[in-house]
PDB file of N, CA, C, O and CB in Angstrom:
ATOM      1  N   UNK A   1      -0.115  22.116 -28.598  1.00  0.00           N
ATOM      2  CA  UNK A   1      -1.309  21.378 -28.937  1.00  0.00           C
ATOM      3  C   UNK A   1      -2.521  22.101 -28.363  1.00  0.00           C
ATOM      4  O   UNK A   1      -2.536  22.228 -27.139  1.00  0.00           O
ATOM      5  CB  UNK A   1      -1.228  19.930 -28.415  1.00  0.00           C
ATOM      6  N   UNK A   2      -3.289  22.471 -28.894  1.00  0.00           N
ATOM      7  CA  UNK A   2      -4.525  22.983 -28.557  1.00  0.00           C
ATOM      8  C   UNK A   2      -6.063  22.146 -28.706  1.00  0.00           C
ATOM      9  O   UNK A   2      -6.412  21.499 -29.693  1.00  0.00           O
ATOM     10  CB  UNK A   2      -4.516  24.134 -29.348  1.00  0.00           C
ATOM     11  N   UNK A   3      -6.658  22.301 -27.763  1.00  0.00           N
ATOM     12  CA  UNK A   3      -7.464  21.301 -27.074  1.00  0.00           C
ATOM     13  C   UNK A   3      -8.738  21.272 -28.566  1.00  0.00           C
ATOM     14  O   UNK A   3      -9.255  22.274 -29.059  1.00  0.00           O
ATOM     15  CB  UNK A   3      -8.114  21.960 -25.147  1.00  0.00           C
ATOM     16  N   UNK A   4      -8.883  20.356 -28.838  1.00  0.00           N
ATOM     17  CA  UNK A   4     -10.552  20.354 -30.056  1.00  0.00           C
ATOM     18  C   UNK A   4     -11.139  19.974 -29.138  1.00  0.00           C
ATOM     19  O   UNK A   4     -10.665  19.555 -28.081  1.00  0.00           O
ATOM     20  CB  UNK A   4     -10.912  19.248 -31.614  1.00  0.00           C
ATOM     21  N   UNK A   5     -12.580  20.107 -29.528  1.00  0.00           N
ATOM     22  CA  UNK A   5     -13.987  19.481 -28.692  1.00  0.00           C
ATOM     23  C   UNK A   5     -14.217  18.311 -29.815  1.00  0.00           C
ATOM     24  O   UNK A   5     -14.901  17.417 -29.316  1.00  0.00           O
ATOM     25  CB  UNK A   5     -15.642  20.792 -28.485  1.00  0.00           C
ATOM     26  N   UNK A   6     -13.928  18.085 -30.922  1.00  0.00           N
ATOM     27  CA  UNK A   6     -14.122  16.779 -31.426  1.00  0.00           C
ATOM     28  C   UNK A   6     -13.381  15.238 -30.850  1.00  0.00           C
ATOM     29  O   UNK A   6     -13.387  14.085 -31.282  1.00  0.00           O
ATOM     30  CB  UNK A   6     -13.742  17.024 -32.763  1.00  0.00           C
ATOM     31  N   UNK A   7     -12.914  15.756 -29.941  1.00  0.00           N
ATOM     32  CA  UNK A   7     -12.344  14.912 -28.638  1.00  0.00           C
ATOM     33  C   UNK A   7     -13.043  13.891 -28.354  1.00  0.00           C
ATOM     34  O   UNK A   7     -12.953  12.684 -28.576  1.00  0.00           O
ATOM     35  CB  UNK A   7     -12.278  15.610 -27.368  1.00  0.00           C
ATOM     36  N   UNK A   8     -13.804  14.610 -27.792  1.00  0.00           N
ATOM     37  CA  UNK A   8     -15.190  13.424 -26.820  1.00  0.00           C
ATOM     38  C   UNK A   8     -15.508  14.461 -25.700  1.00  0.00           C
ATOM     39  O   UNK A   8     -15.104  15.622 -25.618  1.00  0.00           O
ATOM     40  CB  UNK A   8     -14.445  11.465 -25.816  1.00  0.00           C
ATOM     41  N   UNK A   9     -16.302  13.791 -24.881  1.00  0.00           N
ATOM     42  CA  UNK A   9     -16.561  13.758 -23.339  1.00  0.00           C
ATOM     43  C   UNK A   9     -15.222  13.172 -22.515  1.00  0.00           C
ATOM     44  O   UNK A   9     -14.608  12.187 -22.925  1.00  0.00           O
ATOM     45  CB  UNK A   9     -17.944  12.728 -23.024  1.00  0.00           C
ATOM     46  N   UNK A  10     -14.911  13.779 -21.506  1.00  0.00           N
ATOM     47  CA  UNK A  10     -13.985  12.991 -20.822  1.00  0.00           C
ATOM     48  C   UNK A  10     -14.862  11.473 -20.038  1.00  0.00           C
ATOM     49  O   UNK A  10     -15.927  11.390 -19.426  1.00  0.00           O
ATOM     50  CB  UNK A  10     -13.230  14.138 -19.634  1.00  0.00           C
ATOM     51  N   UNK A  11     -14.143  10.757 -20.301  1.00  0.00           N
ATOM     52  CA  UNK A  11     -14.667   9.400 -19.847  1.00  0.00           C
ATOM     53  C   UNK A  11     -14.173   9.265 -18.174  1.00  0.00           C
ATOM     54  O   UNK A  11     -13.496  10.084 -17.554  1.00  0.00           O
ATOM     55  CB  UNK A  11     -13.946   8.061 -20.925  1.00  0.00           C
ATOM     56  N   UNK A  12     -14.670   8.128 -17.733  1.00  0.00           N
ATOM     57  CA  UNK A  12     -14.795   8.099 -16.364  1.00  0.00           C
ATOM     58  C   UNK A  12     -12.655   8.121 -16.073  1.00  0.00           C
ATOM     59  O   UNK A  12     -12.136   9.188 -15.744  1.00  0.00           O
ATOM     60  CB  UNK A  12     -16.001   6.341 -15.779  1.00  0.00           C
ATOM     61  N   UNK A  13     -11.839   6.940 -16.251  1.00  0.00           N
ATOM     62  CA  UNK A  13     -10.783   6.892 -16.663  1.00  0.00           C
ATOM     63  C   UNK A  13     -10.099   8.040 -16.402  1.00  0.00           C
ATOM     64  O   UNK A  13      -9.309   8.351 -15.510  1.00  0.00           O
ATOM     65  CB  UNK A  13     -10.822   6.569 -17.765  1.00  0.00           C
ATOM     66  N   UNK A  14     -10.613   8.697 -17.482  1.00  0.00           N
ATOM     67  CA  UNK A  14      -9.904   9.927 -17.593  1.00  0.00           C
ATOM     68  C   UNK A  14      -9.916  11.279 -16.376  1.00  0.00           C
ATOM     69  O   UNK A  14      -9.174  12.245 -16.203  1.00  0.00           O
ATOM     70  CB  UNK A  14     -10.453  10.398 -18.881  1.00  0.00           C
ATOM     71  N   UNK A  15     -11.267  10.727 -15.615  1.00  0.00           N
ATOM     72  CA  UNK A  15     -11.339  12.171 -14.238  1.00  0.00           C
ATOM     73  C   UNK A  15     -10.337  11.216 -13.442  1.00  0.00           C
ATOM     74  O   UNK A  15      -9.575  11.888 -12.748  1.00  0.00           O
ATOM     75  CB  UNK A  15     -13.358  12.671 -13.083  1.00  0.00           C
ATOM     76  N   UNK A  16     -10.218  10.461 -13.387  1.00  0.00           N
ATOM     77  CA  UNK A  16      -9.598   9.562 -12.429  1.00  0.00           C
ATOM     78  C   UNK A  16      -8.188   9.769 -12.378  1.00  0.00           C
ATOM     79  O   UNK A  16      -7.516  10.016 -11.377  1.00  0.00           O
ATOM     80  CB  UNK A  16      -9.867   8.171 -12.725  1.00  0.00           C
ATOM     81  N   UNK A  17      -7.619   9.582 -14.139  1.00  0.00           N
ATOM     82  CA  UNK A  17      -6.487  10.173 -13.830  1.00  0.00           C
ATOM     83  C   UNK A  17      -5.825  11.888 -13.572  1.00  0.00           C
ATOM     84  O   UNK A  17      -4.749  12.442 -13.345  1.00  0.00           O
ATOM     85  CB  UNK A  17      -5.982   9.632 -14.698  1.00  0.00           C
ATOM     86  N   UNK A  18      -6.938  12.149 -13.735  1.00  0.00           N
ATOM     87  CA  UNK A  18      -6.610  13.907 -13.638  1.00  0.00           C
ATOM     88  C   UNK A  18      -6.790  13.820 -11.936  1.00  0.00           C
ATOM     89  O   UNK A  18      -6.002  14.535 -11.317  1.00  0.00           O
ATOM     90  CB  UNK A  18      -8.075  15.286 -14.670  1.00  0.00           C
ATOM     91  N   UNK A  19      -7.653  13.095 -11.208  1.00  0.00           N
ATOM     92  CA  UNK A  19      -7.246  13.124 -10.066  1.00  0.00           C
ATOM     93  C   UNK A  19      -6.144  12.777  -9.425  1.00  0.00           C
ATOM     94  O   UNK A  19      -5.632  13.407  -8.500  1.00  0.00           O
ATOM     95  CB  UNK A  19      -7.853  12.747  -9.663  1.00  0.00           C
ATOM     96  N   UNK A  20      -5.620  11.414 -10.071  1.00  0.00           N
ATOM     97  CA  UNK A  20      -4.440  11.165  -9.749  1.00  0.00           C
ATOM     98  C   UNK A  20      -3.413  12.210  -9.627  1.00  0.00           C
ATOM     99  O   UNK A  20      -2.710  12.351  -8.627  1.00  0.00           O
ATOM    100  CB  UNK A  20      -4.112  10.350 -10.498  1.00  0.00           C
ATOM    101  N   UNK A  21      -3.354  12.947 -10.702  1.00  0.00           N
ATOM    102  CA  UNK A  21      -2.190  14.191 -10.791  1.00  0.00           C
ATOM    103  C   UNK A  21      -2.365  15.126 -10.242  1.00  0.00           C
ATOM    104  O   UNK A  21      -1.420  15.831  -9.886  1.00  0.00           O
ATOM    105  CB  UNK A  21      -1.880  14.756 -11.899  1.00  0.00           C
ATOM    106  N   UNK A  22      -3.910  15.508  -9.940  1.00  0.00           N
ATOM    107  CA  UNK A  22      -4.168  16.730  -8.727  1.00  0.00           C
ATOM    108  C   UNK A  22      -3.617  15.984  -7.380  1.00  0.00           C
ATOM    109  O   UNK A  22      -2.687  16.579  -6.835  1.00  0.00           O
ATOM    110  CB  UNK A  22      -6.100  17.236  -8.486  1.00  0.00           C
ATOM    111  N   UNK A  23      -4.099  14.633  -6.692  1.00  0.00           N
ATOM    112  CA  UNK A  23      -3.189  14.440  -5.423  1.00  0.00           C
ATOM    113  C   UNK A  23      -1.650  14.334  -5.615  1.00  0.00           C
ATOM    114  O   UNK A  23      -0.897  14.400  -4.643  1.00  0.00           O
ATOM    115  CB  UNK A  23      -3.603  13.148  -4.716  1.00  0.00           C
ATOM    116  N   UNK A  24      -1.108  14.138  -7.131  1.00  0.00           N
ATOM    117  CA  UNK A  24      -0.083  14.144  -6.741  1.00  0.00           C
ATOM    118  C   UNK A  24       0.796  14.961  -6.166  1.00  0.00           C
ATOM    119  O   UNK A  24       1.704  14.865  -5.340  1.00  0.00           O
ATOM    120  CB  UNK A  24       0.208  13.850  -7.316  1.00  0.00           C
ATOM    121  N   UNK A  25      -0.021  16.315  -7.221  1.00  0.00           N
ATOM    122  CA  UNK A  25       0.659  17.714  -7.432  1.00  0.00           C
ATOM    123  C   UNK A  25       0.184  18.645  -6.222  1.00  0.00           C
ATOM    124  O   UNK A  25       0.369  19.861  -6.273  1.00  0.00           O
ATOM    125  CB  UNK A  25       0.200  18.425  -8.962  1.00  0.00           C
ATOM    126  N   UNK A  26      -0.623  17.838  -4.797  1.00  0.00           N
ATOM    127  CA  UNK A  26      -1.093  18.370  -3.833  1.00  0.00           C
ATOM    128  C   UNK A  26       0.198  17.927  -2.808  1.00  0.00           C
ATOM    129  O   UNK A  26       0.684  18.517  -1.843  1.00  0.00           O
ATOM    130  CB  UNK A  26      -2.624  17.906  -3.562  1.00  0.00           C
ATOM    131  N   UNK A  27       0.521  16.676  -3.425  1.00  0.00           N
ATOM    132  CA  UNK A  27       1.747  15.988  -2.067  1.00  0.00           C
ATOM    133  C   UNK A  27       2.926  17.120  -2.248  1.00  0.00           C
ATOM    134  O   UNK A  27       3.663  17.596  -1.384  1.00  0.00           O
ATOM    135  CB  UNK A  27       2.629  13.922  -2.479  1.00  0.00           C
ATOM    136  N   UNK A  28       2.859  17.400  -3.700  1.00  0.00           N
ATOM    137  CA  UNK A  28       4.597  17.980  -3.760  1.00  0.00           C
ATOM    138  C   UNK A  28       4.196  19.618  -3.312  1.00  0.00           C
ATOM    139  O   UNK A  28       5.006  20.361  -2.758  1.00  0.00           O
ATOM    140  CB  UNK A  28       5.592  17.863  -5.831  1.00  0.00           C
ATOM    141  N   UNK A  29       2.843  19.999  -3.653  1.00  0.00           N
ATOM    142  CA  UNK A  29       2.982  21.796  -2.873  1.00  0.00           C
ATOM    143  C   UNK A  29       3.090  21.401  -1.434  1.00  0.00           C
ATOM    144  O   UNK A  29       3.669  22.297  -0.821  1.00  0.00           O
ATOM    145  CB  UNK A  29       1.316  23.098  -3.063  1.00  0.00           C
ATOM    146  N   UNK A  30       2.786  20.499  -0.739  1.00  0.00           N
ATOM    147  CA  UNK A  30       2.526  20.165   0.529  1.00  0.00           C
ATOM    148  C   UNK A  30       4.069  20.189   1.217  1.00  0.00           C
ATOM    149  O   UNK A  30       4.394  20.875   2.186  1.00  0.00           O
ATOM    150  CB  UNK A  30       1.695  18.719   0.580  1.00  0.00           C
ATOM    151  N   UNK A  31       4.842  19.359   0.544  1.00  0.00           N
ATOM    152  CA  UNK A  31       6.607  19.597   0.628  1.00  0.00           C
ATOM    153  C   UNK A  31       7.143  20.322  -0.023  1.00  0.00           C
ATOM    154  O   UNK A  31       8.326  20.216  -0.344  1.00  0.00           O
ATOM    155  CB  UNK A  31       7.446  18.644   0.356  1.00  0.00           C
ATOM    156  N   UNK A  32       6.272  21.351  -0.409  1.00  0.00           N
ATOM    157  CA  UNK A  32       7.527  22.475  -0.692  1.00  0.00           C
ATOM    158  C   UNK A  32       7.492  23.651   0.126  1.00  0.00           C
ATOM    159  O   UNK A  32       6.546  24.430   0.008  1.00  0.00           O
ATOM    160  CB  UNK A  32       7.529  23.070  -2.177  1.00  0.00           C
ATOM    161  N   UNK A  33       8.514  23.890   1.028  1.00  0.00           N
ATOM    162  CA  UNK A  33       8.453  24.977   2.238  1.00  0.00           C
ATOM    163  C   UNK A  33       8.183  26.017   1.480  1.00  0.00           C
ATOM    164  O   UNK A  33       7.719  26.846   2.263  1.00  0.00           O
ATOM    165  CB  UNK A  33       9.777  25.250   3.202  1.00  0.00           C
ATOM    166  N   UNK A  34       8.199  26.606   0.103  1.00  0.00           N
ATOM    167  CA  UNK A  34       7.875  27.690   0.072  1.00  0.00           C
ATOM    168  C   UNK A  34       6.151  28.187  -0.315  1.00  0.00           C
ATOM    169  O   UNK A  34       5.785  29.358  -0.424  1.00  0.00           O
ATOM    170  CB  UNK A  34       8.858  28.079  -0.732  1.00  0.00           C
ATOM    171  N   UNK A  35       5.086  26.711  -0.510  1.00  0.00           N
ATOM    172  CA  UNK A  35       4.396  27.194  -0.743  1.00  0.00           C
ATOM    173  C   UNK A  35       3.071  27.825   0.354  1.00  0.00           C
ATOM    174  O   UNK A  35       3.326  27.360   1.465  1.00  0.00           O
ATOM    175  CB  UNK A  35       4.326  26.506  -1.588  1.00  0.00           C
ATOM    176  N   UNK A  36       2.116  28.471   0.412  1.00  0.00           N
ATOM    177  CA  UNK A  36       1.721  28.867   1.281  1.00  0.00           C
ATOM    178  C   UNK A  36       0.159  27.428   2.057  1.00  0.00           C
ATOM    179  O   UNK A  36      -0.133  26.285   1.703  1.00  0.00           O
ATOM    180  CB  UNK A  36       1.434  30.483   0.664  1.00  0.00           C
ATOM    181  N   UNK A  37      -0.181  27.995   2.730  1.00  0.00           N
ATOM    182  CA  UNK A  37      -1.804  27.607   3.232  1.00  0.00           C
ATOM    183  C   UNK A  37      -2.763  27.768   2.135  1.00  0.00           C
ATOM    184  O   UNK A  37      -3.580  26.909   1.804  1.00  0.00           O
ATOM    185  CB  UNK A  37      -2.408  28.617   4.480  1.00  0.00           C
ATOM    186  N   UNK A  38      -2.581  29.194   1.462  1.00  0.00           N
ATOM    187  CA  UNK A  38      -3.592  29.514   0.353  1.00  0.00           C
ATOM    188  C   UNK A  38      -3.482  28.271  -0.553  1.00  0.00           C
ATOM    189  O   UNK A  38      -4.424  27.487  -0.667  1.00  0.00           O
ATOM    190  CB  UNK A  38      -3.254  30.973  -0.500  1.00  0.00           C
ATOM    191  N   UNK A  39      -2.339  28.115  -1.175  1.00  0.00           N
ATOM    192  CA  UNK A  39      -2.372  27.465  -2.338  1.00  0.00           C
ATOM    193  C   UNK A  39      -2.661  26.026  -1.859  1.00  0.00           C
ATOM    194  O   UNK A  39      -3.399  25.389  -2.610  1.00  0.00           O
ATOM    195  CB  UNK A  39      -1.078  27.669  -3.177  1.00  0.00           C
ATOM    196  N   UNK A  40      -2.294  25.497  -0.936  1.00  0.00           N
ATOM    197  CA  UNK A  40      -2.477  24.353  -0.708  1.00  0.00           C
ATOM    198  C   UNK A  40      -4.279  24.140  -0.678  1.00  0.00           C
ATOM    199  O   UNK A  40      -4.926  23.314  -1.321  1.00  0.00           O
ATOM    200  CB  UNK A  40      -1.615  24.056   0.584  1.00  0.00           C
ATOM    201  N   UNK A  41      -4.658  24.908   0.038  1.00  0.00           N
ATOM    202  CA  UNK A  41      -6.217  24.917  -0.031  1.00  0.00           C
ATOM    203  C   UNK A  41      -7.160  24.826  -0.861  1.00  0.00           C
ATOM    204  O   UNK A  41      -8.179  24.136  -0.838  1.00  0.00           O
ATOM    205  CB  UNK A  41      -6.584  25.687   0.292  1.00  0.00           C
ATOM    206  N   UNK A  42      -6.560  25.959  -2.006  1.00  0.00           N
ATOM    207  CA  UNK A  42      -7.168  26.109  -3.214  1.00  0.00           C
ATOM    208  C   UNK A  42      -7.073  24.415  -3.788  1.00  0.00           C
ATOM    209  O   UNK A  42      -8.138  23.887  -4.106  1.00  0.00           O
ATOM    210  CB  UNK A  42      -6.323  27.381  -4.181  1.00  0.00           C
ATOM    211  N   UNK A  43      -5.966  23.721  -3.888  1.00  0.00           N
ATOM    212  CA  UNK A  43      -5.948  22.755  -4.544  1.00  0.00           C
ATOM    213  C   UNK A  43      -6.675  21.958  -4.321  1.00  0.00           C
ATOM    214  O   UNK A  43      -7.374  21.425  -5.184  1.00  0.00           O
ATOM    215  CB  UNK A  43      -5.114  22.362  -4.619  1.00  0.00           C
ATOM    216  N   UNK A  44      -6.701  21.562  -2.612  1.00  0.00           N
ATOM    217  CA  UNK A  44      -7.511  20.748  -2.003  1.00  0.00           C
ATOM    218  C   UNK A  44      -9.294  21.205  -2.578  1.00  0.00           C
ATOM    219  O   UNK A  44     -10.195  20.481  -3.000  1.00  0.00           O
ATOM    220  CB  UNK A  44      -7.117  20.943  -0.285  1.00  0.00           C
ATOM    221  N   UNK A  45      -9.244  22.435  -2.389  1.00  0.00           N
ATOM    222  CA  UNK A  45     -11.059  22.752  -3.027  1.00  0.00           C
ATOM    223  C   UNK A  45     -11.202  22.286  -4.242  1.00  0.00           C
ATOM    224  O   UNK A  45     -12.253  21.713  -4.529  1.00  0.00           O
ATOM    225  CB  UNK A  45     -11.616  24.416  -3.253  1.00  0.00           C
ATOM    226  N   UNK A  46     -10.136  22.443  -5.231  1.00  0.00           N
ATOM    227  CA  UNK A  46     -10.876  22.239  -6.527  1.00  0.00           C
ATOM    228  C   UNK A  46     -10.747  20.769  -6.875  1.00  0.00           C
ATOM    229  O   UNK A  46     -11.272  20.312  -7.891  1.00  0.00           O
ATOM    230  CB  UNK A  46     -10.297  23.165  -7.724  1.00  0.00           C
ATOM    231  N   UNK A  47      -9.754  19.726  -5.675  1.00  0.00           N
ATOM    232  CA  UNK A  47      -9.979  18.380  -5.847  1.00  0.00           C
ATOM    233  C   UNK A  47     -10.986  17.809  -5.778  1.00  0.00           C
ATOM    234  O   UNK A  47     -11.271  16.750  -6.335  1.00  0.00           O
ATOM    235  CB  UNK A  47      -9.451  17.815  -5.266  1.00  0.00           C
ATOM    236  N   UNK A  48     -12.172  18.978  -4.512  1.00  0.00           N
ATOM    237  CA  UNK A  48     -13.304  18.575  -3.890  1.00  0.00           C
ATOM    238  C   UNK A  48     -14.333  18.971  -4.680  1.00  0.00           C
ATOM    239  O   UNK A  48     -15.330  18.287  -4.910  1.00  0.00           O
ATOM    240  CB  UNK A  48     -13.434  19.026  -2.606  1.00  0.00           C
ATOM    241  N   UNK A  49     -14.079  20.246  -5.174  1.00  0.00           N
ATOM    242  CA  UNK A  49     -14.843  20.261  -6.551  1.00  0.00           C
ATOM    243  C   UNK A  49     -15.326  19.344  -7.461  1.00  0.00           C
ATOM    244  O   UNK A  49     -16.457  18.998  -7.805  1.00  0.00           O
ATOM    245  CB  UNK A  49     -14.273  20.782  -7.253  1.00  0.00           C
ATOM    246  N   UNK A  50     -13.921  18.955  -7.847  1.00  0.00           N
ATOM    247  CA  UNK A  50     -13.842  17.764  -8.972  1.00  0.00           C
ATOM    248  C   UNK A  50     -14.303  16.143  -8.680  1.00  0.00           C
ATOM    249  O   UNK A  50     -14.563  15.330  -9.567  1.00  0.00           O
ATOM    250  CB  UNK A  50     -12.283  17.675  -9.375  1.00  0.00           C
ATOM    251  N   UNK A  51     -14.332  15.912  -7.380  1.00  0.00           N
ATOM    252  CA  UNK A  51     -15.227  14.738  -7.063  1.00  0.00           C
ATOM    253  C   UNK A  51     -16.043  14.845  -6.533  1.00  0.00           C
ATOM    254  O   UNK A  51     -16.597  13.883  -6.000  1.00  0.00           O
ATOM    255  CB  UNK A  51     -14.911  13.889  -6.555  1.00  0.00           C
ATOM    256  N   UNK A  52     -16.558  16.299  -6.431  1.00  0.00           N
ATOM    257  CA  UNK A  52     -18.221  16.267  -6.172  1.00  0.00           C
ATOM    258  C   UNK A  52     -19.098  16.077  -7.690  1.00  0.00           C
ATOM    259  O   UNK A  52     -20.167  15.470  -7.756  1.00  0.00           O
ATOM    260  CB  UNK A  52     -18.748  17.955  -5.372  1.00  0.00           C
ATOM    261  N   UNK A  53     -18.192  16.930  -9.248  1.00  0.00           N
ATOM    262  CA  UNK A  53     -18.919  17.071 -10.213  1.00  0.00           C
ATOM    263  C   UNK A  53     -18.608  15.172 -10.620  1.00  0.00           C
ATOM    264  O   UNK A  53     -19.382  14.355 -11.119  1.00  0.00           O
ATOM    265  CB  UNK A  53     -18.399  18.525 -11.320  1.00  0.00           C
ATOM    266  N   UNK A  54     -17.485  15.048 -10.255  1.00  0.00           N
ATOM    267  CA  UNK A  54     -17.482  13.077 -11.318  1.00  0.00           C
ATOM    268  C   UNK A  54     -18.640  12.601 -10.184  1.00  0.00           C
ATOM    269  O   UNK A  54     -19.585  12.051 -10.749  1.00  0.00           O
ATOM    270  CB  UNK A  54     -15.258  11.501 -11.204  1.00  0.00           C
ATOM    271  N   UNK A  55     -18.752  12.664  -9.075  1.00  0.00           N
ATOM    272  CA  UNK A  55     -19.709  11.799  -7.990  1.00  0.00           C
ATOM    273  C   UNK A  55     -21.507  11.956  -8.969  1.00  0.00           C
ATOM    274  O   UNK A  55     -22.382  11.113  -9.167  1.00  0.00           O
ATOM    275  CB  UNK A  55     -19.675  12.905  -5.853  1.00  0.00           C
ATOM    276  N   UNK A  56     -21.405  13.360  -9.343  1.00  0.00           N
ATOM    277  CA  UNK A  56     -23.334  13.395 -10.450  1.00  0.00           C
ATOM    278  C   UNK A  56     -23.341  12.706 -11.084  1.00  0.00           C
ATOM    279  O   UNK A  56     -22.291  12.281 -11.566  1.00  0.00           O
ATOM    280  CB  UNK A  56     -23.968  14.495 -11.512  1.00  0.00           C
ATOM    281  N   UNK A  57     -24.774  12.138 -11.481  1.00  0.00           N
ATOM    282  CA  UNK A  57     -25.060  11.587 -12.286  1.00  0.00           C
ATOM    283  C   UNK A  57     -24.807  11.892 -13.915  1.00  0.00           C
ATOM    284  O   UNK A  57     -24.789  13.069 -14.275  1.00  0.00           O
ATOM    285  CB  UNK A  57     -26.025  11.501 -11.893  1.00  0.00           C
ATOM    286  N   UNK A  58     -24.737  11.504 -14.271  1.00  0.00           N
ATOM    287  CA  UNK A  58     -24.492  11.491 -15.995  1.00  0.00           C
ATOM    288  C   UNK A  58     -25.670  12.916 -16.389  1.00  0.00           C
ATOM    289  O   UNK A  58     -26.869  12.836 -16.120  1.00  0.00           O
ATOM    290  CB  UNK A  58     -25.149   9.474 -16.957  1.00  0.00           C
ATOM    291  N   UNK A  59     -25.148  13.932 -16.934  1.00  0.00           N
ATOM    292  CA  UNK A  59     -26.617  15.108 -17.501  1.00  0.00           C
ATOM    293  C   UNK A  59     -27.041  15.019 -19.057  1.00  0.00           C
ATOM    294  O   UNK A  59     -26.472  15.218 -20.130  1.00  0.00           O
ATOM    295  CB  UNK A  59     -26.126  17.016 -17.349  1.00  0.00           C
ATOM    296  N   UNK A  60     -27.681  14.820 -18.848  1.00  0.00           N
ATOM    297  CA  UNK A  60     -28.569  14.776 -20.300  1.00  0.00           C
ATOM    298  C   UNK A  60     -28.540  15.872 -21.349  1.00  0.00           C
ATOM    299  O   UNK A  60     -28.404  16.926 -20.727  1.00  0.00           O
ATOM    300  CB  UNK A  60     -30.044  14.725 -19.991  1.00  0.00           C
ATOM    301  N   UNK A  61     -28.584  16.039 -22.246  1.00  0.00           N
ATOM    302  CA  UNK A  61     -28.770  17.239 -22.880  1.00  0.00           C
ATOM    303  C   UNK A  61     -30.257  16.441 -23.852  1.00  0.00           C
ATOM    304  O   UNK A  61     -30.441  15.353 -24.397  1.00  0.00           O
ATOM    305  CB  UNK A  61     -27.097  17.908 -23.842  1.00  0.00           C
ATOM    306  N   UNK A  62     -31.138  17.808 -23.637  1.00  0.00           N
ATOM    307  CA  UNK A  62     -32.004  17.862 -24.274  1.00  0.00           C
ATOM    308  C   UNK A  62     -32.471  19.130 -25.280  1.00  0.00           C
ATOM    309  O   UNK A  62     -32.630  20.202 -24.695  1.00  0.00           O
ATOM    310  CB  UNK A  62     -32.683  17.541 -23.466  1.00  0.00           C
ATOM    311  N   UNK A  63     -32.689  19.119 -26.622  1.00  0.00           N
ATOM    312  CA  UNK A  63     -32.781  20.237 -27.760  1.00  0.00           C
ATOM    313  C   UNK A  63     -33.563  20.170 -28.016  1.00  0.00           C
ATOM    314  O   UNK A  63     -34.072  19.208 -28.591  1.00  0.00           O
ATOM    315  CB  UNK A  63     -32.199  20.402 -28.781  1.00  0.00           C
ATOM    316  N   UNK A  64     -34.223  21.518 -27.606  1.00  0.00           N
ATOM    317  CA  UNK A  64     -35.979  21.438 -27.988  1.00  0.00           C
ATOM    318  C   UNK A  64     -35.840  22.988 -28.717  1.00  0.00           C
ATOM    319  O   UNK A  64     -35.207  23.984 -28.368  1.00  0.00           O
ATOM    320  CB  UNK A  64     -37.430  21.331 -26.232  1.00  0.00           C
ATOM    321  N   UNK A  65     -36.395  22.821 -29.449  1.00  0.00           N
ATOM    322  CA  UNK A  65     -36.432  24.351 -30.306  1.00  0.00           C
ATOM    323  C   UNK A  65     -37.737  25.145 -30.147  1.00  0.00           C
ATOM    324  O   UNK A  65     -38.673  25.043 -30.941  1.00  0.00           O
ATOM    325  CB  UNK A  65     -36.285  24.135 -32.024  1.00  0.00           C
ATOM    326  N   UNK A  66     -37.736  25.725 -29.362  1.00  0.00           N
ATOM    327  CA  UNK A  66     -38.320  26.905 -28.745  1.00  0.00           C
ATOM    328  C   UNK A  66     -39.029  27.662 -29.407  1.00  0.00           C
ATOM    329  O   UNK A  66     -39.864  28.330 -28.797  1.00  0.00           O
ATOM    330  CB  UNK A  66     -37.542  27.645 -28.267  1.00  0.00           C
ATOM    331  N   UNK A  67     -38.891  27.815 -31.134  1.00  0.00           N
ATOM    332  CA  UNK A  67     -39.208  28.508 -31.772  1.00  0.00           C
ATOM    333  C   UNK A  67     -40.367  28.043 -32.972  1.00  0.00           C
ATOM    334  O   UNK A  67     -41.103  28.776 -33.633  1.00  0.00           O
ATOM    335  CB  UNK A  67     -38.104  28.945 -32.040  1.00  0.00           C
ATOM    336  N   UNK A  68     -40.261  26.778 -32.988  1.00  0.00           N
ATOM    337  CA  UNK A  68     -41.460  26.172 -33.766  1.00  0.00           C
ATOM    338  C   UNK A  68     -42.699  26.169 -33.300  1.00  0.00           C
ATOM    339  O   UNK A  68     -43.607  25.672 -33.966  1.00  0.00           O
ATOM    340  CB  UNK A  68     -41.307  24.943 -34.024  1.00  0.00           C
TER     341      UNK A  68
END
């Protein structure tokens, strides 16, 4: 399945559950002896990533044509 943009916007719901599955998928690298510090980190950043960008406000798009 390959992703369309006639999708939508991801709705609020939806970061929520993608967070859900990033902590989940943070508990199980966390118990698995073979994975490292790196990876665990990385995950943790881009969780922090990801609820710093859902924490912004809603962005606007505005189309102004530049050329008229």
């Amino acid at each position: 399945m390959q992703y369309r943009r006639s999708i939508g916007v991801m709705r609020q719901d939806d970061w929520q559950e993608l967070m859900n599955m990033l902590n989940h998928y943070l508990q199980y690298v966390q118990n698995d002896p073979a994975s490292s510090n790196d990876q665990i980190n990385d995950i943790k950043l881009l969780i922090h990533k990801l609820q710093h960008h859902i924490d912004l406000p809603p962005q606007r798009t505005y189309s102004f044509n530049r050329w008229s």
